[in-house]
Each structure stands twice: as C-alpha cells, then as structure tokens.
C-alpha positions as CSV (number, residue, x, y, z in Angstrom):
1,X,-12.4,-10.0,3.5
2,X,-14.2,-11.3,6.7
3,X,-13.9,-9.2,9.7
4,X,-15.0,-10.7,13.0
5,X,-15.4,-8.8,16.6
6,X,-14.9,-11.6,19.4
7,X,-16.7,-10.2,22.4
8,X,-19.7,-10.9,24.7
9,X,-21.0,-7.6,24.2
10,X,-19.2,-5.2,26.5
11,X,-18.8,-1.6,25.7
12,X,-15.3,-2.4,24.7
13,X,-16.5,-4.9,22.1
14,X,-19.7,-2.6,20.7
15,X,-16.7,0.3,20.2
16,X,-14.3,-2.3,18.6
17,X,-17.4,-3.2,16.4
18,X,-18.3,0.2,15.6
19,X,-14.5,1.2,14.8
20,X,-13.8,-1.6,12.5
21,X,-17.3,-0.5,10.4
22,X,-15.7,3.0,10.1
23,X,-12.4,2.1,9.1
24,X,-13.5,-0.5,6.5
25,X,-15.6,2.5,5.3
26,X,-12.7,4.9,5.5
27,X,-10.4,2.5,3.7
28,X,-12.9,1.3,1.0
29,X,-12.1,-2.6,1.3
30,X,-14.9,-4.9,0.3
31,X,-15.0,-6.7,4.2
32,X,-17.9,-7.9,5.7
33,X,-18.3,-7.8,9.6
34,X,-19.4,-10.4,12.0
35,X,-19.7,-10.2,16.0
36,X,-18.8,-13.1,17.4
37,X,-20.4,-13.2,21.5
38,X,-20.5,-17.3,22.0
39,X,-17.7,-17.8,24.0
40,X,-16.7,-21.5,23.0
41,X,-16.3,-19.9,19.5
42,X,-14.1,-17.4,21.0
43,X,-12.0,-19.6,22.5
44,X,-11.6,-21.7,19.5
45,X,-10.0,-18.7,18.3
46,X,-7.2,-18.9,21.6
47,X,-8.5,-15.6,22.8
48,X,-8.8,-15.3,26.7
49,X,-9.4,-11.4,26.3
50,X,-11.7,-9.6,24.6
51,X,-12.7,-7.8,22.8
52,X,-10.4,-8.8,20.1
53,X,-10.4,-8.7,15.8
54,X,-10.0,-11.4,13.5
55,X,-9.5,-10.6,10.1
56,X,-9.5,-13.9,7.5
57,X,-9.4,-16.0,10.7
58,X,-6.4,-14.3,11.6
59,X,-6.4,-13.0,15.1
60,X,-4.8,-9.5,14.4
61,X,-5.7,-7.7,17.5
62,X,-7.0,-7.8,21.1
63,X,-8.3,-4.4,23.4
64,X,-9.7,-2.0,21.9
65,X,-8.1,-0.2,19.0
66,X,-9.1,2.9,17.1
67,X,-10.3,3.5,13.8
68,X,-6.4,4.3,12.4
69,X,-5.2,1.5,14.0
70,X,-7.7,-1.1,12.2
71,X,-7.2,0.1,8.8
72,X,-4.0,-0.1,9.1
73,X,-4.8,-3.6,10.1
74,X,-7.1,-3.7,6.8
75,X,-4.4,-2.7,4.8
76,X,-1.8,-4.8,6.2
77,X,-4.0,-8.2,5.7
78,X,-5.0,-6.8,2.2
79,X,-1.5,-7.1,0.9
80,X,-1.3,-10.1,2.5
81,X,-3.5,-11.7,0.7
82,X,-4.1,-10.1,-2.2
C-alpha cells in the first residue's frame, strides 16, 4: 500500500503526515508514505485543497484528519483491494 500526503508543507500537511505514520503503525498494514509538495503533481491528482491523502492513487481524503480517521481509511482501502 502506497500512502501519499499532497501538500506544500503547511503545518496542516506535516500533521496529516505525521497522523497517517501513526495510524499505519497502529493498524499494522505494510504502507509506505510519500509527501507529495510539487504542486503540478498535486493537481494531477484534482486536488485544489490541501493537505489531502491518497491511498493507491485514490484520493480518499482532503483537511486534516486524525489518526482514527486514517485507519479507518487504511482499513477501508485494504479490503478494497485485498
């Protein structure tokens, strides 16, 4: 699982980042993170607000979100795609 933070850096987006590292740790999942700050790449993904969380290339989430929120987010995608 590939779990990307879209965001220029913004104390939103480092506590998006840092939430989604907890919650992948809470939930166990193998997921790797990536931060995303180039903008044209986050506007390939549509998203005109940020920060926001892509999970798989899915855009599951924008704001900020806390850590309960994104692994339920984890989990969700995981049965997804199992």
């Amino acid at each position: 699982m590939i779990v990307k933070v879209l965001g220029t850096g913004c104390p939103k987006c480092k506590k998006l980042e840092e939430n989604a590292r907890i919650a992948i740790s809470e939930t166990g999942l193998e997921a790797t993170v990536e931060k995303v700050t180039d903008l044209n790449r986050i506007m390939d993904y549509g998203v005109m607000i940020t920060p926001a969380l892509v999970i798989d290339e899915k855009v599951v989430a924008n704001g900020l979100r806390s850590v309960d929120d994104i692994k339920n987010l984890l989990k969700q995608q995981s049965a997804a795609n199992p």
